[in-house]
VEXBANU-427021 format. One record per residue (C-alpha): residue number from 1; residue in three letters; x, y, z. Coordinates in Angstrom, 1 decimal, decimal comma. Example, Ala and Ser with C-alpha at 12.3 -4.5 7.8 and 13.67 -1.06 7.14 Angstrom:
# residues 2
 marke dopa     c1     c2     c3
     1  Ala   12,3   -4,5    7,8
     2  Ser   13,7   -1,1    7,1
END
This chain:
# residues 455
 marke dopa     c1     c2     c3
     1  Unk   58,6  -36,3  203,3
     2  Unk   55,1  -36,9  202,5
     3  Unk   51,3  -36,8  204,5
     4  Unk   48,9  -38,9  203,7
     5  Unk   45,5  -37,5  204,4
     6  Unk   42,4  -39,8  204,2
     7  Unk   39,1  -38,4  202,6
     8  Unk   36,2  -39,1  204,8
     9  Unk   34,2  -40,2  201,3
    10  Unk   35,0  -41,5  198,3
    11  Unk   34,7  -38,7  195,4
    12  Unk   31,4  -39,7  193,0
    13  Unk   29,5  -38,5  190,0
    14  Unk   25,9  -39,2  189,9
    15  Unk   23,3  -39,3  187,0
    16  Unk   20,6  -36,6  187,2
    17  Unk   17,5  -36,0  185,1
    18  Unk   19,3  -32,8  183,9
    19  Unk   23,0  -34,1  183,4
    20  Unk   25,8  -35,2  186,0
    21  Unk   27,1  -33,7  189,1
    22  Unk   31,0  -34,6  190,1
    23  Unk   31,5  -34,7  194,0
    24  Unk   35,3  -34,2  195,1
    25  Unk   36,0  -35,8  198,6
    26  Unk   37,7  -32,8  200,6
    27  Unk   40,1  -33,1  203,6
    28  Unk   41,0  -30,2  205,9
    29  Unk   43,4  -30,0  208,1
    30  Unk   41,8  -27,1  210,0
    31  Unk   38,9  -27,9  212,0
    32  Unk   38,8  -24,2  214,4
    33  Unk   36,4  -22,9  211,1
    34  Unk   32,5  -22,7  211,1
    35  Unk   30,8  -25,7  208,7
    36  Unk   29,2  -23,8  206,2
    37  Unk   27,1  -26,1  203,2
    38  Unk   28,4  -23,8  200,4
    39  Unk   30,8  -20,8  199,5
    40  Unk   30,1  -20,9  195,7
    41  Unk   27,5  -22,3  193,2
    42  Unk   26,3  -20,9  189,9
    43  Unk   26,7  -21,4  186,2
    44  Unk   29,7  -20,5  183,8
    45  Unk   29,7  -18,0  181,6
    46  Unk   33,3  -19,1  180,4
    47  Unk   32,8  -22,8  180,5
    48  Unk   35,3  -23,0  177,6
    49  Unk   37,9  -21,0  178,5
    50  Unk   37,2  -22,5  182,6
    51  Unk   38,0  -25,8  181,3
    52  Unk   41,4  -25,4  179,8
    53  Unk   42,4  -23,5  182,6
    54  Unk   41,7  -26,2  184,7
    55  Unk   43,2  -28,3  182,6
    56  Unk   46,6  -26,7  182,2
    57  Unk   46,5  -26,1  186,0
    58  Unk   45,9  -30,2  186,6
    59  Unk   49,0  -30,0  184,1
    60  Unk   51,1  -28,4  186,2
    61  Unk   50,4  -30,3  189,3
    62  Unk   50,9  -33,5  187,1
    63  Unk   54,4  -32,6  186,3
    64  Unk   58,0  -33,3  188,0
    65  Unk   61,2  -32,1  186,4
    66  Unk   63,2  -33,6  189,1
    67  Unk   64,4  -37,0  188,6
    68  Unk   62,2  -38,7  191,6
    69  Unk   58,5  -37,7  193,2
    70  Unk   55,2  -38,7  192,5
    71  Unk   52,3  -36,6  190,1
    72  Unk   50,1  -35,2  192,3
    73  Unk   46,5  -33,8  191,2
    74  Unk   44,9  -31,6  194,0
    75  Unk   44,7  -27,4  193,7
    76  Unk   44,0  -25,3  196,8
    77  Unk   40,4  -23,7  195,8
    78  Unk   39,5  -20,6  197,4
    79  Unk   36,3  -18,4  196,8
    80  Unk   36,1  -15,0  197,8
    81  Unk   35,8  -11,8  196,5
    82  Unk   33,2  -12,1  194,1
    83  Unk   36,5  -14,5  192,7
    84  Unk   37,4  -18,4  192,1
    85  Unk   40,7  -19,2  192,4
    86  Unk   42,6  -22,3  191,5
    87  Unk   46,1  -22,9  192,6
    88  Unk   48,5  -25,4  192,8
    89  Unk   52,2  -26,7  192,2
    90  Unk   54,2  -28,8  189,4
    91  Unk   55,3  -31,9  191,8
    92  Unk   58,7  -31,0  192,1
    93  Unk   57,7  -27,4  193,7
    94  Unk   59,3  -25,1  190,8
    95  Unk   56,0  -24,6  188,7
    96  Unk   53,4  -22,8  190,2
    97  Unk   49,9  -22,2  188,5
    98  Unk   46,5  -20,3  189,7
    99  Unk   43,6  -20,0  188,0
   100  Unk   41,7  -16,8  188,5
   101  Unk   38,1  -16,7  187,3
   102  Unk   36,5  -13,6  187,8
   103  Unk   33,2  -12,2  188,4
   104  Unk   32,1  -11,5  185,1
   105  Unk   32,7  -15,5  183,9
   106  Unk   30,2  -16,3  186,7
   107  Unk   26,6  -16,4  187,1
   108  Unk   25,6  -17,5  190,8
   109  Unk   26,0  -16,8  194,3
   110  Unk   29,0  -16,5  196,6
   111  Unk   27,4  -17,8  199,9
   112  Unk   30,8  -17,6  202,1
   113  Unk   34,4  -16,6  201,9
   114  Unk   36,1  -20,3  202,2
   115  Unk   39,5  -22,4  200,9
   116  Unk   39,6  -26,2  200,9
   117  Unk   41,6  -28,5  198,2
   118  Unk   40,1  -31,2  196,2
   119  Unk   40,8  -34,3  194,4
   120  Unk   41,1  -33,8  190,7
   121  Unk   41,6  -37,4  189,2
   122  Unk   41,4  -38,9  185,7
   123  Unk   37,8  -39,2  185,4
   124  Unk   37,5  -35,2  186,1
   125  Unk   40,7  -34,5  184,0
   126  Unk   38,6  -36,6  181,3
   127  Unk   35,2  -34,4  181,8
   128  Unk   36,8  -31,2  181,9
   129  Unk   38,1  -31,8  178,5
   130  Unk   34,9  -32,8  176,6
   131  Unk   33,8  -29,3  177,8
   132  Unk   32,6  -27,1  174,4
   133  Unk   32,2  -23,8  173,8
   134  Unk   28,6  -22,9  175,0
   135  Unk   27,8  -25,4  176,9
   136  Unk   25,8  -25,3  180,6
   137  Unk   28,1  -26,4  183,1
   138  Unk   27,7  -25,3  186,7
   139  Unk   30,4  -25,4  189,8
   140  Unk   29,3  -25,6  193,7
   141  Unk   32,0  -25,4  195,6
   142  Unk   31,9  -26,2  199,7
   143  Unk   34,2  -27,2  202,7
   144  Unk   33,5  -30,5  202,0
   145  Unk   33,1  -30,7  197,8
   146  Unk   33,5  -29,8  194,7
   147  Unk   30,4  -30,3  192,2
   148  Unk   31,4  -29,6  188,5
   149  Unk   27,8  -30,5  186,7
   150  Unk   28,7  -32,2  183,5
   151  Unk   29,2  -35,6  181,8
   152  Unk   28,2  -38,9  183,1
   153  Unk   30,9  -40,5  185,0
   154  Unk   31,6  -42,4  188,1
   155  Unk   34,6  -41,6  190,5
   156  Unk   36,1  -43,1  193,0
   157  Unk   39,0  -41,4  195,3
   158  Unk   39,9  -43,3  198,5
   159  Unk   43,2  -41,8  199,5
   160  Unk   45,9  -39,2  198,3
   161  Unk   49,9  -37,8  200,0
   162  Unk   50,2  -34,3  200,2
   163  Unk   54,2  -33,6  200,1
   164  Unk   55,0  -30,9  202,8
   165  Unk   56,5  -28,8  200,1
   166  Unk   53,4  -27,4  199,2
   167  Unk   53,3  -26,0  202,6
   168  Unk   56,6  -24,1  202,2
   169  Unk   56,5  -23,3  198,6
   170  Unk   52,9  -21,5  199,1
   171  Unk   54,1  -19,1  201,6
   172  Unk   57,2  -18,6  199,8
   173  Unk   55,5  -17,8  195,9
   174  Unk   53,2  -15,2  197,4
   175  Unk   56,2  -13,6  199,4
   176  Unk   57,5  -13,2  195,9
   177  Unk   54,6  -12,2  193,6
   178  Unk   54,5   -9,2  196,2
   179  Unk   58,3   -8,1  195,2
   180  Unk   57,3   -8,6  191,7
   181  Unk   57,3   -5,6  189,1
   182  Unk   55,8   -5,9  185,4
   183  Unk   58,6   -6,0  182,5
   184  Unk   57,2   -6,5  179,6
   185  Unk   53,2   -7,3  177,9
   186  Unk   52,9   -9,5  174,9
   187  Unk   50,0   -8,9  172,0
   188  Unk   48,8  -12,7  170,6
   189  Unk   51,4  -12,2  167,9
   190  Unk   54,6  -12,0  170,1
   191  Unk   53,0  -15,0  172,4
   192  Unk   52,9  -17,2  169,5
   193  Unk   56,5  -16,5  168,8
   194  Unk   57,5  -16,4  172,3
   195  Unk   56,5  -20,7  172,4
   196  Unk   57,8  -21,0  169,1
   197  Unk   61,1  -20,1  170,4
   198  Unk   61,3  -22,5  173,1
   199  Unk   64,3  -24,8  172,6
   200  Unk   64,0  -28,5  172,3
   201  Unk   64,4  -30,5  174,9
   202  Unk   65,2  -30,2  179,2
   203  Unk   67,2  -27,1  179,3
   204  Unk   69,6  -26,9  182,5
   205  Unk   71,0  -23,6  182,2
   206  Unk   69,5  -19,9  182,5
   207  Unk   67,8  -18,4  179,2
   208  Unk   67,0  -14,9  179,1
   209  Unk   64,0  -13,0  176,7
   210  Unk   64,9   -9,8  175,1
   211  Unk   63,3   -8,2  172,2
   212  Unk   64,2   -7,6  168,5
   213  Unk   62,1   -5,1  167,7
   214  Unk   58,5   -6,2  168,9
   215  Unk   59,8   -9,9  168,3
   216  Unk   60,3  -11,7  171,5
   217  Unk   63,8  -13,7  171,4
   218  Unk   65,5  -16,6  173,4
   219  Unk   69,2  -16,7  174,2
   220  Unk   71,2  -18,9  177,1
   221  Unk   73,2  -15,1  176,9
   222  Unk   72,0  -12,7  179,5
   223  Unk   72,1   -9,2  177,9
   224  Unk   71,2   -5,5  179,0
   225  Unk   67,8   -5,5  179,6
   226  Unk   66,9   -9,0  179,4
   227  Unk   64,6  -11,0  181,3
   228  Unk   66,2  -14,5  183,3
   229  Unk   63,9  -17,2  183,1
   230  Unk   65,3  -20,9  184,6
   231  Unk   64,6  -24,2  182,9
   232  Unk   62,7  -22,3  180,1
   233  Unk   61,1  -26,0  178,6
   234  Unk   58,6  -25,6  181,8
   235  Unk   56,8  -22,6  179,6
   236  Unk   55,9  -25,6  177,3
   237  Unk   53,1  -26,9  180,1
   238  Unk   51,4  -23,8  178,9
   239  Unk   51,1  -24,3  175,5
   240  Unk   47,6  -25,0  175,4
   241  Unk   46,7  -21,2  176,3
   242  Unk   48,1  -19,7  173,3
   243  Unk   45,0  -20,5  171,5
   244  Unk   42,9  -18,5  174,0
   245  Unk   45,0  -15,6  175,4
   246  Unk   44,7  -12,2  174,9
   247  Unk   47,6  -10,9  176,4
   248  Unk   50,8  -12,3  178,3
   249  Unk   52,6  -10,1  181,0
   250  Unk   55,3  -11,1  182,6
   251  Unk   56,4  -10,2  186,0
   252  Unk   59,8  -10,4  187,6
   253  Unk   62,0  -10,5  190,8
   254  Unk   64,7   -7,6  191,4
   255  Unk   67,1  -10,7  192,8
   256  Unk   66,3  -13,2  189,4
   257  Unk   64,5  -15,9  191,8
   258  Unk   61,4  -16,1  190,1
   259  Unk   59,1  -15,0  186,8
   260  Unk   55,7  -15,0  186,6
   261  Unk   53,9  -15,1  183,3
   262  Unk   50,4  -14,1  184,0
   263  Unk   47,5  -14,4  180,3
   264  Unk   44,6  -12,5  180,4
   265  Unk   42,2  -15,1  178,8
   266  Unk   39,0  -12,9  178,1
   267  Unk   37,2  -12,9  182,0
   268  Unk   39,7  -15,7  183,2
   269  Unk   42,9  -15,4  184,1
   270  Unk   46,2  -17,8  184,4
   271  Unk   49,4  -17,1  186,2
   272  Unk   52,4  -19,2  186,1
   273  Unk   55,1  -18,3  188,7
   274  Unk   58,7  -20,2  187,4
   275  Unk   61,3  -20,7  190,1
   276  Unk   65,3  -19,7  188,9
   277  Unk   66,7  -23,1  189,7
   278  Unk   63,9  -25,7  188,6
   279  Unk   66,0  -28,6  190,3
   280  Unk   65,0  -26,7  193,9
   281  Unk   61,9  -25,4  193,4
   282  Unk   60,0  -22,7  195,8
   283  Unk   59,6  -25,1  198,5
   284  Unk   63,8  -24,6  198,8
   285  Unk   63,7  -21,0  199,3
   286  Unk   64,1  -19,9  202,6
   287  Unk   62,6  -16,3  201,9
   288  Unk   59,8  -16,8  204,7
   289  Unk   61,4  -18,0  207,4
   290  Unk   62,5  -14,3  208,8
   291  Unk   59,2  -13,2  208,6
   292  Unk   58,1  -15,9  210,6
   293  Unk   60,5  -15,3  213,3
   294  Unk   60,0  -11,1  212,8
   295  Unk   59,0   -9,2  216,3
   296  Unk   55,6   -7,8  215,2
   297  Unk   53,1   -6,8  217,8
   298  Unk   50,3   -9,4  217,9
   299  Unk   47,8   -6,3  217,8
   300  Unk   48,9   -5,2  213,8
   301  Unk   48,8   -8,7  213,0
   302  Unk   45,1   -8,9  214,7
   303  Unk   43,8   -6,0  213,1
   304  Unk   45,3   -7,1  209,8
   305  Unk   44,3  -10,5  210,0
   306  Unk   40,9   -9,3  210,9
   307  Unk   40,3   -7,1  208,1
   308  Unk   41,5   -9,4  205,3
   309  Unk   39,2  -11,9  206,8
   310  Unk   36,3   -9,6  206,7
   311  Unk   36,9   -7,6  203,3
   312  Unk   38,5  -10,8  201,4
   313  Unk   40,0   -8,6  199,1
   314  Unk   42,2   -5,4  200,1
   315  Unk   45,2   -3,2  199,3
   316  Unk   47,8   -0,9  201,2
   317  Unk   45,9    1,8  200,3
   318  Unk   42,9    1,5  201,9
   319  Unk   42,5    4,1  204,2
   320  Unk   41,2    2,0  207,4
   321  Unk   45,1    0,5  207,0
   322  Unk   46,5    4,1  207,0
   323  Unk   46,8    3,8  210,7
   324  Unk   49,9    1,4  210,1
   325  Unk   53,2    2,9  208,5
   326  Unk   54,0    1,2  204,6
   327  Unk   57,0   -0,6  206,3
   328  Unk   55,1   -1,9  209,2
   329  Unk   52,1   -2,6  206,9
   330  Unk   54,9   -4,5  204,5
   331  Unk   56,1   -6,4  208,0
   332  Unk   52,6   -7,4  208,8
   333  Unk   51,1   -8,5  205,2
   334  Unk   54,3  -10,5  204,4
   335  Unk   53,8  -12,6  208,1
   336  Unk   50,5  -13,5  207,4
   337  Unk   51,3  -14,3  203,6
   338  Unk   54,1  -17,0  205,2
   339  Unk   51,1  -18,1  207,9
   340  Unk   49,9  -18,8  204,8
   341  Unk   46,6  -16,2  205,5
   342  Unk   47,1  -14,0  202,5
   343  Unk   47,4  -14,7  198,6
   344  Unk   48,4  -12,0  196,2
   345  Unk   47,3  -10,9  193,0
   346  Unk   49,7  -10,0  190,2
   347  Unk   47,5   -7,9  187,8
   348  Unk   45,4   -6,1  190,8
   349  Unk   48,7   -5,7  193,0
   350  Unk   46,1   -6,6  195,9
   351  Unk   46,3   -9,4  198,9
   352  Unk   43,4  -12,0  199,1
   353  Unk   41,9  -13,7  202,3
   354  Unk   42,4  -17,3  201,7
   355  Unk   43,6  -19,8  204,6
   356  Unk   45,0  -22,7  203,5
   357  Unk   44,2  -26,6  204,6
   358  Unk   47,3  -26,5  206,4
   359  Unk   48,9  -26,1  210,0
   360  Unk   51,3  -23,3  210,6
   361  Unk   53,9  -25,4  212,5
   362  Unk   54,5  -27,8  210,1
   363  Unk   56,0  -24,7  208,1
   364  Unk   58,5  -23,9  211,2
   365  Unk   59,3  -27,6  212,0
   366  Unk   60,0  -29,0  208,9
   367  Unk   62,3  -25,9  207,4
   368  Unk   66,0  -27,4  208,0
   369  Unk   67,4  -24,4  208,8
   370  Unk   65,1  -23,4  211,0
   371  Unk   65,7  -26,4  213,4
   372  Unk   69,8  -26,2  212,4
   373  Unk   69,0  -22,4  213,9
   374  Unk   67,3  -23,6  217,1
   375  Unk   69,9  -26,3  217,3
   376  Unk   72,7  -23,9  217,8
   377  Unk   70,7  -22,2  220,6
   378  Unk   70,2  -25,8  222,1
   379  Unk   73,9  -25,9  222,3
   380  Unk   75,0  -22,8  222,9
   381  Unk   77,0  -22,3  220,4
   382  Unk   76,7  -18,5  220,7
   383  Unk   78,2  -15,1  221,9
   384  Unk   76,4  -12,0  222,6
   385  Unk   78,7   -9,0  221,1
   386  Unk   75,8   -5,9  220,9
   387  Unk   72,4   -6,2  221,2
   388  Unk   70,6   -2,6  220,7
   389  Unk   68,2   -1,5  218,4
   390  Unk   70,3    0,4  216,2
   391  Unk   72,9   -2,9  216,1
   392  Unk   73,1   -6,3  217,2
   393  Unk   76,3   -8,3  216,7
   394  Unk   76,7  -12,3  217,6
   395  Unk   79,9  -14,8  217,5
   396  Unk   77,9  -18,3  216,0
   397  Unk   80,2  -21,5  216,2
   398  Unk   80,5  -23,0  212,9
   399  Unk   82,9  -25,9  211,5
   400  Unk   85,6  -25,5  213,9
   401  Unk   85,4  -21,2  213,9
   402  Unk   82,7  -18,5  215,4
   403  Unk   81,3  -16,8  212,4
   404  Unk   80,3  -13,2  212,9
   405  Unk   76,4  -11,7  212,1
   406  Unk   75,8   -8,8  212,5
   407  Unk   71,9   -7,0  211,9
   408  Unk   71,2   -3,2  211,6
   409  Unk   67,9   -1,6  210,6
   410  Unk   69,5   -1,3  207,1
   411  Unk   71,9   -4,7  206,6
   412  Unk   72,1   -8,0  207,6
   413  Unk   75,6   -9,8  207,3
   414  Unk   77,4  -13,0  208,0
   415  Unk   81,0  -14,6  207,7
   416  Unk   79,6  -18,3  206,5
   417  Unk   80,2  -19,6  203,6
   418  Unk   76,0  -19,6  202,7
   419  Unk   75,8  -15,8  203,1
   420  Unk   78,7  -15,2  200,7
   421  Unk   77,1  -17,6  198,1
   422  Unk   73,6  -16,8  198,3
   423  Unk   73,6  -13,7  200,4
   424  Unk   69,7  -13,1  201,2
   425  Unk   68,1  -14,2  197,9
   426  Unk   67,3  -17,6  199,4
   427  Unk   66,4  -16,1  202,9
   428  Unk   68,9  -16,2  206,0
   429  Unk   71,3  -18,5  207,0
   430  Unk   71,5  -20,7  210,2
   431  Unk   73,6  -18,3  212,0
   432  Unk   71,4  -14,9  211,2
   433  Unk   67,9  -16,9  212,2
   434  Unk   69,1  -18,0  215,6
   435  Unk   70,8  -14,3  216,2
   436  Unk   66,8  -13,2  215,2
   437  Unk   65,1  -15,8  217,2
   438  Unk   67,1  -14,9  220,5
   439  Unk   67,1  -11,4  220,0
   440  Unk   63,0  -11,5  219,5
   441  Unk   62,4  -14,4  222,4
   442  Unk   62,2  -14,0  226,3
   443  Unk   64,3  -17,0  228,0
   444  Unk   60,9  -18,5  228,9
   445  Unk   59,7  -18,3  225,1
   446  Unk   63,3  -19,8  223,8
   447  Unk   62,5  -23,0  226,0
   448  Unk   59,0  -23,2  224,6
   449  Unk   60,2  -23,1  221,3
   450  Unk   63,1  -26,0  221,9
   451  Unk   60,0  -28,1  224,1
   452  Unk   57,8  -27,7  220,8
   453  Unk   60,7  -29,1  218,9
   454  Unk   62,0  -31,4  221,1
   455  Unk   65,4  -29,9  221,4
END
């Protein structure tokens, strides 16, 4: 399913006595926010090393490795904490990429913490890559543009569709880049042979890196200690970074779901996140939708909210968040990550400020098994069994039986079919979500929630 948002302008690049200025047309689909003119503008220090970046990034979102779906070119920009960040997704969901440029690749002025997302079409594509090595190129980035002075070129961008997948699959990648751990760093050497050990071809199964020696090593056989990486052919979109990166480290998940390959490209840095099945992609994971439905008083998620806002940049450890427990801390970070509030950053292990162009419903209303969840309360297809704090036990109809959840503070279990598959590395099933959502709704909220939906 797809939006189509209209830009209120068409994107342009005028002619100037001192070179060319590229305006993006900008849509928003948040309007509660203060207009501000400007959150960025400055020169490059990097232009270079910006420019591929950019360019591997519009890469990404140019891809599909599913049969069907459209190329898409438009990253989520967000400025804030002295920081630019680019991010977007591979059409089909599985790839992500963010570019990170930091402070010391910049020369300007961050007016205002802000997010919006962009256009990046051919004509930009095809200015970003005449880009050299010490050449003066300036960003300005506002609510309402992008200005990327360089090049004389005119663009015109009337319309673009936004799939909803985006919506889900950036809650559910920074859900996971905050369960990630660091495995193994590569040295240039071992990243040249890392790429030139990437089979030919679409590869469907699993392939796992392990190392001979120091030399990094493929195999579709999963040994002790290796590393599972899913359709490895999607590394080959980052080819074009060898040339410039320092140092590869590679992050993974403790269930498999996900690796993250993160270069360190002198003052920039690139992070591709890979989902485990490339033919689902993160927009399939249901990994946010508990945290969605959690019970978490609205006063942590207030003060949180507030202080991310504020800071734009912060960790568990600061000691203003002391007041909140590490588990409740870990509740209330990973809600507002799946509001879509909070972005996280690999190499620093911090959270980021960053609200994206999107509205928080469409991720509830358009998750399947969220609505299959509320559907079964609709019906009442349930029995209570226990409902305490230490234990909470329903009978959920299924095909033609009850199947049995129960939920303590340290399990969550089911009788279906999807829990025994998948248990919770793709988030919970039907059944377990609608034993959450009644246990954390009053009778009067249950019916607001089936009104919203039109159940």
């Amino acid at each position: 399913m797809d939006i189509t948002y209209q830009y209120n302008e068409p994107s342009t690049i005028t002619k100037g006595k001192n070179g060319s200025e590229i305006f993006l047309s900008h849509y928003n689909e948040s309007f509660e926010e203060k207009e501000v003119p400007c959150f960025f503008w400055g020169k490059l220090k990097e232009p270079y090393t910006i420019a591929r970046s950019l360019l591997t990034l519009s890469k990404i979102v140019a891809s599909n490795f599913m049969p069907l779906g459209s190329a898409l070119r438009d990253p989520v920009i967000t400025a804030g904490g002295e920081k630019l960040r680019l991010e977007g997704f591979s059409s089909c969901c599985s790839v992500y990429g963010k570019v990170t440029i930091l402070p010391e690749a910049l020369d300007g002025e961050f007016l205002q913490q802000g997010t919006t997302n962009v256009d990046f079409n051919t004509e930009m594509i095809a200015a970003l890559s005449k880009i050299n090595k010490g050449e003066h190129v300036f960003f300005s980035i506002g609510k309402k543009e992008f200005v990327m002075q360089k090049q004389d070129h005119k663009v015109i961008e009337k319309k673009v569709s936004l799939p909803i997948r985006w919506i889900k699959g950036m809650a559910t990648v920074q859900l996971l880049s905050a369960a990630m751990k660091e495995v193994a760093v590569l040295d240039k050497l071992q990243i040249q042979l890392l790429f030139r050990a990437i089979p030919k071809g679409d590869v469907k199964d699993d392939y796992y890196l392990n190392f001979r020696g120091k030399k990094p090593a493929l195999s579709p056989i999963n040994t002790k200690g290796s590393i599972c990486i899913g359709g490895i052919h999607r590394l080959r979109l980052l080819e074009n970074l060898r040339p410039l990166a320092q140092k590869l480290i590679i992050y993974i998940t403790e269930s498999e779901q996900a690796t993250a390959f993160q270069f360190e490209l002198s003052n920039v840095r690139f992070t591709a996140i890979l989902s485990r099945s490339f033919w689902r992609g993160f927009s399939g994971e249901g990994n946010t939708l508990e945290n969605l439905i959690e019970d978490i008083p609205e006063e942590w998620m207030q003060k949180l909210n507030t202080y991310a806002h504020i800071n734009e940049e912060f960790s568990p450890d600061d000691p203003i968040l002391k007041d909140l427990p590490s588990i409740e801390f870990k509740s209330v970070a990973t809600r507002l990550s799946a509001m879509g509030l909070l972005g996280f950053d690999l190499n620093e292990g911090n959270y980021y400020y960053r609200k994206l162009p999107f509205k928080m419903s469409s991720v509830e209303s358009l998750n399947p098994r969220y609505k299959n969840a509320l559907k079964l309360i609709k019906k009442g297809d349930y029995e209570w069994v226990k409902n305490s704090d230490e234990e909470t036990e329903t009978k959920i109809k299924g095909s033609g039986l009850f199947h049995k959840v129960i939920i303590t503070p340290h399990k969550t279990l089911c009788t279906c079919t999807w829990f025994a598959t998948h248990q919770t590395s793709r988030g919970a099933c039907k059944h377990i979500l609608a034993t959450q959502i009644l246990k954390n709704n009053t009778e009067k909220e249950l019916k607001q929630l089936l009104e919203e939906f039109e159940l």
